[in-house]
Structure formats: structure tokens, C-alpha cells
C-alpha positions in Angstrom: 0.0 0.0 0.0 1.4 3.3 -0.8 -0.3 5.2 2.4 0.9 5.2 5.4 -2.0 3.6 8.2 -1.6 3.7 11.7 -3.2 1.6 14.4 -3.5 0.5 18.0 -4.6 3.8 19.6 -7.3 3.7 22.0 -8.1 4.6 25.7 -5.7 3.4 28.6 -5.0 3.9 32.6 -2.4 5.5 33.9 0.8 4.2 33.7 -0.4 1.4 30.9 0.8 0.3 28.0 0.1 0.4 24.5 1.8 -0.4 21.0 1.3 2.1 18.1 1.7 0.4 14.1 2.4 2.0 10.7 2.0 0.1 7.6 3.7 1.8 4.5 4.9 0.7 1.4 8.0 -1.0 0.7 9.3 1.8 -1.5 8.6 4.5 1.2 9.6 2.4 3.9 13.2 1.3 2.5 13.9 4.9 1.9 12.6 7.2 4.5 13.2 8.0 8.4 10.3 7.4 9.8 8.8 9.0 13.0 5.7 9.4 15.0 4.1 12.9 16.2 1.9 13.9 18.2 -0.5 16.9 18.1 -2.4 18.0 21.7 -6.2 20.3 21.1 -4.8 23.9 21.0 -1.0 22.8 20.9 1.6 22.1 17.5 2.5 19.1 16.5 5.3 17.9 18.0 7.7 15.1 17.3 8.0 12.0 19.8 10.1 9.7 18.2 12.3 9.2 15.1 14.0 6.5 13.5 16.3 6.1 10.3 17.4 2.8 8.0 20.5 2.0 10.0 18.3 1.7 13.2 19.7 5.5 14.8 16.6 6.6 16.9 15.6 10.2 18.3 13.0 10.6 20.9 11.7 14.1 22.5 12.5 14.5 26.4 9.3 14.1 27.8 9.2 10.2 26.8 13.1 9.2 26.5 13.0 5.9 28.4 9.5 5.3 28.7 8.5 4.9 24.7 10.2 2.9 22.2 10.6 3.2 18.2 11.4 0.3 16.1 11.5 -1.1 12.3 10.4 -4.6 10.9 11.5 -4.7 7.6 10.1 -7.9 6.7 6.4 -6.4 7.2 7.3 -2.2 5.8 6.1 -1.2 10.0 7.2 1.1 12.1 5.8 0.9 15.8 6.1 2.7 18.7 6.2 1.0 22.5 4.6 3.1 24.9 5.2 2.3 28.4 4.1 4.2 31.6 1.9 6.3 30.0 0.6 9.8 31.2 -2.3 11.8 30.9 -0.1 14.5 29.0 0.6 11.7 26.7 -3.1 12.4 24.9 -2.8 13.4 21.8 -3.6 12.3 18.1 -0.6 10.1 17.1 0.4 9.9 13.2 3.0 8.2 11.4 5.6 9.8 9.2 7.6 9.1 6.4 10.5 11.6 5.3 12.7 11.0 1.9 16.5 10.1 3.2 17.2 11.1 -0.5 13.9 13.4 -1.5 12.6 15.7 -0.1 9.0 13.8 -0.1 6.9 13.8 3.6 3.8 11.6 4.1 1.6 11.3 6.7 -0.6 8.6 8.2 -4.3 9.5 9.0 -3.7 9.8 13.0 -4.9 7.6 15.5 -6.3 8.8 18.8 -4.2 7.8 22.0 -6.1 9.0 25.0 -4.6 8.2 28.8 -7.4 8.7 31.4 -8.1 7.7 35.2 
């Protein structure tokens, strides 16, 4: 598939768990850094994690050491662990592909992660 499709968001307690996916094609997978953002009502997107082809990974301060970006080639997914989530965690998640090579950018539809007592 050539867009990108994120799942796995829904509602969770306090200090759960939950794993996002992003199916892309293989074409857009194989050459792009891909990354997850986050965008908050009334705030900017803002990027949470980031990872690139050789497996080198960013991830903003707020969730260093509690989430987790990976790569499976075999299946063209990113995902993203999160672990001892947080209200302030809430937010519309999307998936994002940006050319190593190109200066393309696509974007997955979102998926709503909401963290609630």
C-alpha cells in the first residue's frame, strides 16, 4: 500500500501500556526516516520519536526511556512502544515518512491515543 495507516490507539490507565503500528509501502519504507508525532487540542505538532534505516533513533525528552521506536522490515512497520503512559501523553498520534534522499513527507491519518483515570 502506498499510504501510510496507523493503528493501535485507544483509551488506557495510567501508567499502561500500549503499541502504536504503521504500515507503509516498501518503497517509502526502504527509503525514508520514519517518526511518530503527536499533536495535543490547541498545541503544535510535536515530534516523539524518530528513527532512520540504520536503526539510529531520536526521541523528544518528555518520553526518552518510557517509549520505544522500532523497524520490521520484513512487514514495511514502524511501531512505537509506549510504556508508563501519562495523561499529558493524549494526543492524536500519526505516522511519518520523510525521503533520506527526496525531499517527499507523508503522513498517516492519525490515531487517537487518550490516557485517562
Amino acid at each position: 500500500q502506498v499510504q501510510l495507516v496507523e493503528s493501535g490507539g485507544g483509551l488506557v490507565q495510567p501508567g499502561g501500556s500500549l503499541r502504536l503500528s504503521c504500515a507503509a509501502s516498501r518503497s517509502i519504507f526502504s527509503n525514508s526516516a520514519m517518526g511518530w508525532y503527536r499533536q495535543a487540542p490547541g498545541k503544535q505538532r510535536e515530534l516523539v520519536a524518530r528513527i532512520i534505516s540504520g536503526g539510529s533513533t531520536n526521541y523528544a525528552t518528555s518520553v526518552k526511556g518510557r517509549f520505544t521506536i522500532s523497524r520490521d522490515n520484513a512487514k514495511n512497520t514502524v511501531y512505537l512502544q509506549m510504556n508508563s503512559l501519562k495523561p499529558e501523553d493524549t494526543a492524536v498520534y500519526y505516522c511519518n515518512a520523510q525521503g533520506l534522499y527526496y525531499s517527499s513527507t507523508y503522513w498517516g491519518q492519525g490515531t487517537q491515543v487518550t490516557v485517562s483515570s
